[in-house]
N, CA, C and O atoms as a GROMACS GRO file, in nm:
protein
  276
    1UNK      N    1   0.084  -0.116   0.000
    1UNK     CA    2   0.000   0.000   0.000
    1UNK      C    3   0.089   0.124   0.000
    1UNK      O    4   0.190   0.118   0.070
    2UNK      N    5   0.062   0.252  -0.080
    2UNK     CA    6   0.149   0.345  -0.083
    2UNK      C    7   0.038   0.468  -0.119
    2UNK      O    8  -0.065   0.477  -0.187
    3UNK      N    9   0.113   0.553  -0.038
    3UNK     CA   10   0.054   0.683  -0.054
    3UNK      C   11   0.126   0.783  -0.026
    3UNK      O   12   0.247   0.781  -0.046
    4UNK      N   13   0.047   0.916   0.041
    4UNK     CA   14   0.138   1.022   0.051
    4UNK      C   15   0.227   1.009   0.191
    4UNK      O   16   0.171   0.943   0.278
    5UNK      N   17   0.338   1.056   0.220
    5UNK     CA   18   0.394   1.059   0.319
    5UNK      C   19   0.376   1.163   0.361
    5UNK      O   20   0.409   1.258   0.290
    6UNK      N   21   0.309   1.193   0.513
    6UNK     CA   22   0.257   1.246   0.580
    6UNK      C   23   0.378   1.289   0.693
    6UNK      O   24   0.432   1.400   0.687
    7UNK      N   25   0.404   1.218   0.766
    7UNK     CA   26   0.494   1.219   0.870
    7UNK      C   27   0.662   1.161   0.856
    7UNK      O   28   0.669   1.057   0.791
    8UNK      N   29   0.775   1.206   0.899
    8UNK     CA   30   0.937   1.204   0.846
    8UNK      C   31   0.982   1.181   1.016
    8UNK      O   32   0.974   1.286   1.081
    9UNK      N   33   1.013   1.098   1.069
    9UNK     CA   34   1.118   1.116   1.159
    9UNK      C   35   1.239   1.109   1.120
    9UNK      O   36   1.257   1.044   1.017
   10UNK      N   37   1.358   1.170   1.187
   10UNK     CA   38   1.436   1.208   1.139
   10UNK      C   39   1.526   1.186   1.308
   10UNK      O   40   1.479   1.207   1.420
   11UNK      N   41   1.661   1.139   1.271
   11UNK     CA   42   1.803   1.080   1.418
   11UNK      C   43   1.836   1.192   1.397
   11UNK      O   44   1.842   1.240   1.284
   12UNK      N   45   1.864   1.260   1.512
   12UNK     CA   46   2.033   1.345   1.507
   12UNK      C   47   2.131   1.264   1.589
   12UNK      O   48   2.098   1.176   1.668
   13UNK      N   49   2.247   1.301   1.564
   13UNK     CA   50   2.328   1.271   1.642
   13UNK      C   51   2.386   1.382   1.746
   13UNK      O   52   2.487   1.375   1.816
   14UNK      N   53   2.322   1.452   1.738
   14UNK     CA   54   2.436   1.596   1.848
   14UNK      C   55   2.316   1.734   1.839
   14UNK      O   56   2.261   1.805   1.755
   15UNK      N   57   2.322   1.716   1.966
   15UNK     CA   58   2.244   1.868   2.005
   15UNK      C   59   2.361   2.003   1.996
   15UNK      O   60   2.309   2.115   1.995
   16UNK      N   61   2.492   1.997   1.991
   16UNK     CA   62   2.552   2.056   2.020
   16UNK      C   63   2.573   2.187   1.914
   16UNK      O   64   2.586   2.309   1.926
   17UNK      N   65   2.566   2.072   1.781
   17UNK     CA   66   2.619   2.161   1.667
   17UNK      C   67   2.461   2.163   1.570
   17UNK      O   68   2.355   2.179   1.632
   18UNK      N   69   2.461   2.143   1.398
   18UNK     CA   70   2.358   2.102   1.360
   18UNK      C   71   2.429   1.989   1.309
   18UNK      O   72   2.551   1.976   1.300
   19UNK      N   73   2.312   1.887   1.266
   19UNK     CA   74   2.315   1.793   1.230
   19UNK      C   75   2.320   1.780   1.080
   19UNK      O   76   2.228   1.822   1.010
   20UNK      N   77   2.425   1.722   1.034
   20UNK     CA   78   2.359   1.768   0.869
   20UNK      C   79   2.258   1.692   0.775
   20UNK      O   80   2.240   1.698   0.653
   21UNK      N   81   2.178   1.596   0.908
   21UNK     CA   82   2.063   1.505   0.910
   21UNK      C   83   1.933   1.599   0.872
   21UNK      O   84   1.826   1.579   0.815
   22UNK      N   85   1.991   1.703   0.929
   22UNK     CA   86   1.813   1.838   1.018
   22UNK      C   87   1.811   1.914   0.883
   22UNK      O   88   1.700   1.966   0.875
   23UNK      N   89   1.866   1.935   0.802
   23UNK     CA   90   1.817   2.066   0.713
   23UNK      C   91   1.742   1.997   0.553
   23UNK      O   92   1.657   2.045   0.477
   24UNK      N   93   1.835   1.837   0.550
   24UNK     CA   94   1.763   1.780   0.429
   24UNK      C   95   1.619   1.714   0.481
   24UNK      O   96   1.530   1.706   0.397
   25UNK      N   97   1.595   1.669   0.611
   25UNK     CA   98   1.464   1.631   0.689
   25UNK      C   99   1.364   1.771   0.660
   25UNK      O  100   1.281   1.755   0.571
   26UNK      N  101   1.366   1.868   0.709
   26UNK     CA  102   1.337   1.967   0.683
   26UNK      C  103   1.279   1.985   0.549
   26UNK      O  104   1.164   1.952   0.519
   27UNK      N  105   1.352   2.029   0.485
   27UNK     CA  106   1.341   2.042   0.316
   27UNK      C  107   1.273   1.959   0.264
   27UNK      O  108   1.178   1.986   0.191
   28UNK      N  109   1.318   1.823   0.301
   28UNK     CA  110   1.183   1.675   0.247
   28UNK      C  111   1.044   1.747   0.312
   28UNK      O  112   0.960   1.806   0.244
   29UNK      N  113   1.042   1.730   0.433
   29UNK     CA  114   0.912   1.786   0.486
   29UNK      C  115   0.861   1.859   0.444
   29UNK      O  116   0.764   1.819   0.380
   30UNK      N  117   0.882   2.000   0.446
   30UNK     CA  118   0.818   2.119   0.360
   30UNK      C  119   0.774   2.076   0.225
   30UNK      O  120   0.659   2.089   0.184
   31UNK      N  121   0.862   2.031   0.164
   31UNK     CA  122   0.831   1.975   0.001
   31UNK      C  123   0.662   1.900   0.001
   31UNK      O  124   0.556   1.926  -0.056
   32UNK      N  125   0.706   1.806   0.090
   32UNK     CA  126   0.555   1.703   0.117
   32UNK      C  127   0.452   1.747   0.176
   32UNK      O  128   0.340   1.699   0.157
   33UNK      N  129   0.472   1.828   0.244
   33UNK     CA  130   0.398   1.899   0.309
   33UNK      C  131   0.348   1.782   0.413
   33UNK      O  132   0.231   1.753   0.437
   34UNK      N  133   0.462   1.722   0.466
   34UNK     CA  134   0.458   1.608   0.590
   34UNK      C  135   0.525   1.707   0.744
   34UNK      O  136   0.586   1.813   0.761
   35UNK      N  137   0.472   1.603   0.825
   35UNK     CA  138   0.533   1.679   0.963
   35UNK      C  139   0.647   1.634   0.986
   35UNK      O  140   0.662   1.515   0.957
   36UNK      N  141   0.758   1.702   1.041
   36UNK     CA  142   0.871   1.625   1.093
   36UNK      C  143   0.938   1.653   1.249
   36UNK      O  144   0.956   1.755   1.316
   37UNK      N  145   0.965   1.505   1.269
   37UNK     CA  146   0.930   1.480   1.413
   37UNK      C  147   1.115   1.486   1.439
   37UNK      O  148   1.178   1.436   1.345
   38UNK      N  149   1.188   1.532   1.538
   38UNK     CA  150   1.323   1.535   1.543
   38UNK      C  151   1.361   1.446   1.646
   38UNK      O  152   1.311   1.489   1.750
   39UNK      N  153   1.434   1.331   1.670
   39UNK     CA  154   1.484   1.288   1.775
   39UNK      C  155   1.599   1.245   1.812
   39UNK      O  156   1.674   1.190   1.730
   40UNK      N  157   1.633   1.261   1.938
   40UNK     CA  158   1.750   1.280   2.005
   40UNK      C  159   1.785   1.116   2.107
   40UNK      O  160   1.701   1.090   2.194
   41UNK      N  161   1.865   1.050   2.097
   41UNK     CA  162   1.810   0.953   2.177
   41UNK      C  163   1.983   0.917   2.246
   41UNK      O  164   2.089   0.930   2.186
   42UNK      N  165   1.960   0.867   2.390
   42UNK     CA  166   2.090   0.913   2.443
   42UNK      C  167   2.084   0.764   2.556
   42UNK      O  168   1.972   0.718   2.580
   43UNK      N  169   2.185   0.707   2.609
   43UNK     CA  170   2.134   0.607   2.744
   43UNK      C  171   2.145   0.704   2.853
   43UNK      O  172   2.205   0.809   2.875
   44UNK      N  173   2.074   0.634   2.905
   44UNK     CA  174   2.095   0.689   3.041
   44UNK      C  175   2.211   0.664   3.139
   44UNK      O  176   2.270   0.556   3.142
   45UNK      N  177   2.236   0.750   3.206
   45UNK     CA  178   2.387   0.655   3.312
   45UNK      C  179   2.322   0.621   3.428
   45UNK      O  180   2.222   0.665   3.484
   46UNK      N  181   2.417   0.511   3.460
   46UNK     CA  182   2.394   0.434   3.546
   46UNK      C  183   2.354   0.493   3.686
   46UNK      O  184   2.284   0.409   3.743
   47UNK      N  185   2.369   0.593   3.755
   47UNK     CA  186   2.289   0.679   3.859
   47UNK      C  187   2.142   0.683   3.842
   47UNK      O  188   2.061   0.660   3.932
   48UNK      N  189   2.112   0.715   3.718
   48UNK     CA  190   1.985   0.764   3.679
   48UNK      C  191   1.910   0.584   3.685
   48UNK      O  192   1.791   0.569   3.714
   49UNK      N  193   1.969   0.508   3.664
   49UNK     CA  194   1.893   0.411   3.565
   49UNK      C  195   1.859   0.322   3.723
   49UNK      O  196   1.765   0.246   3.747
   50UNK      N  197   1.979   0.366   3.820
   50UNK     CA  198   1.974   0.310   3.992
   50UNK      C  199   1.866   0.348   4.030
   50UNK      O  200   1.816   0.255   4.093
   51UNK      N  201   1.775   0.463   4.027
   51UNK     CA  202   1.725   0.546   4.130
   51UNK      C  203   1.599   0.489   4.046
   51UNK      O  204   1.507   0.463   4.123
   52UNK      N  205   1.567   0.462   3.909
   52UNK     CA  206   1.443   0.421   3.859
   52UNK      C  207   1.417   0.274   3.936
   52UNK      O  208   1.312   0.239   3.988
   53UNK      N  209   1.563   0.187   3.926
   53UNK     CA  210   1.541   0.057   4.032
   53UNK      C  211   1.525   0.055   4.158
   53UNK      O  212   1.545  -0.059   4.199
   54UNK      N  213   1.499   0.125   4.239
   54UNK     CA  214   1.529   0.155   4.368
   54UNK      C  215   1.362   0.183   4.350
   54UNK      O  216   1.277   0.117   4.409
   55UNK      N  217   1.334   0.288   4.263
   55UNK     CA  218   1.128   0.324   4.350
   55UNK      C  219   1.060   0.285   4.222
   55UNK      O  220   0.964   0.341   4.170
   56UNK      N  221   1.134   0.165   4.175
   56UNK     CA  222   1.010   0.066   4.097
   56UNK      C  223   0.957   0.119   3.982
   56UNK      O  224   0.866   0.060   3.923
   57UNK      N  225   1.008   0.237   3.938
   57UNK     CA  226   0.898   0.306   3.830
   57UNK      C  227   0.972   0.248   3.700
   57UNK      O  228   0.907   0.226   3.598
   58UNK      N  229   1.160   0.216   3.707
   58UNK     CA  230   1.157   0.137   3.552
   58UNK      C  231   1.151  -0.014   3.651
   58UNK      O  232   1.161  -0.061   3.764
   59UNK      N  233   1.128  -0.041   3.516
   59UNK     CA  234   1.128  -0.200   3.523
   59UNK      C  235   1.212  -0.284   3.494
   59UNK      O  236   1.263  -0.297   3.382
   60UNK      N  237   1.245  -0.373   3.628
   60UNK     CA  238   1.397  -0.388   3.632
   60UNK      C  239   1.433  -0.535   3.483
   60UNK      O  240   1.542  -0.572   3.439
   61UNK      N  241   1.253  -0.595   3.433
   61UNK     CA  242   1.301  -0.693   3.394
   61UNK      C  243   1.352  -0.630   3.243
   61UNK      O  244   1.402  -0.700   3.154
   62UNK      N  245   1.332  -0.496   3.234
   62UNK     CA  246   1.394  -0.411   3.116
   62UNK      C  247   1.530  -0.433   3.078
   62UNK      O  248   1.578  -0.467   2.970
   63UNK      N  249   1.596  -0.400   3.219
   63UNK     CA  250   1.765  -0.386   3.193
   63UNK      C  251   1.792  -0.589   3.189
   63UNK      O  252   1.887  -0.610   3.113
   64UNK      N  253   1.768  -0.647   3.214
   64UNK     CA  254   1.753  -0.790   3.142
   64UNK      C  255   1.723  -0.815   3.009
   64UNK      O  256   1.798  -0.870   2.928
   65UNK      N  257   1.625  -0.777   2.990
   65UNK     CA  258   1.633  -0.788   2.809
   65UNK      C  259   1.663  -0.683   2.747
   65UNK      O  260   1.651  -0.696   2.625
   66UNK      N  261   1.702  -0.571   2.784
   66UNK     CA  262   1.755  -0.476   2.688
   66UNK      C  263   1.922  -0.409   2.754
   66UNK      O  264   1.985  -0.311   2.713
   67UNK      N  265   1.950  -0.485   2.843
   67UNK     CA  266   2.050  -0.432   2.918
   67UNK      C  267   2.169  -0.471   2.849
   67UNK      O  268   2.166  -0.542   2.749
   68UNK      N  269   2.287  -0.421   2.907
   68UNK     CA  270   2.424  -0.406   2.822
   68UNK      C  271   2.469  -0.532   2.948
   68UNK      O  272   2.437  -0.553   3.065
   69UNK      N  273   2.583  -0.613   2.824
   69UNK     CA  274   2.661  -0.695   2.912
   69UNK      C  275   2.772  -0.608   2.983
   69UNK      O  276   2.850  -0.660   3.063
   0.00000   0.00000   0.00000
């Protein structure tokens, strides 16, 4: 099934500088007149990822199947 493309997500790698991912995402978008969604995706460190195990809110059987050896 094919149709119009509506929606573009689009990786950066670095908040720091631009991405030279962000301006051709962009440009596709506008063209299509699709939305584009930007994302940033980072791990968390190990402090942060303690304190979610500690009051239960992540789920520890997470870092088991998605956890780093």
């Amino acid at each position: 099934m094919t149709g119009p493309i509506r929606t573009i997500v689009a990786g950066i790698a670095t908040l720091e500088t631009e991405d030279p991912v962000l301006k051709p995402a962009l440009t596709l978008a506008e063209e299509l007149g699709a939305t584009l969604h930007v994302m940033h995706v980072f791990d968390l460190p190990e402090p942060i990822q303690a304190a979610y195990e500690e009051r239960m809110i992540f789920d520890p059987t997470l870092l088991k199947r998605y956890g780093r050896d």
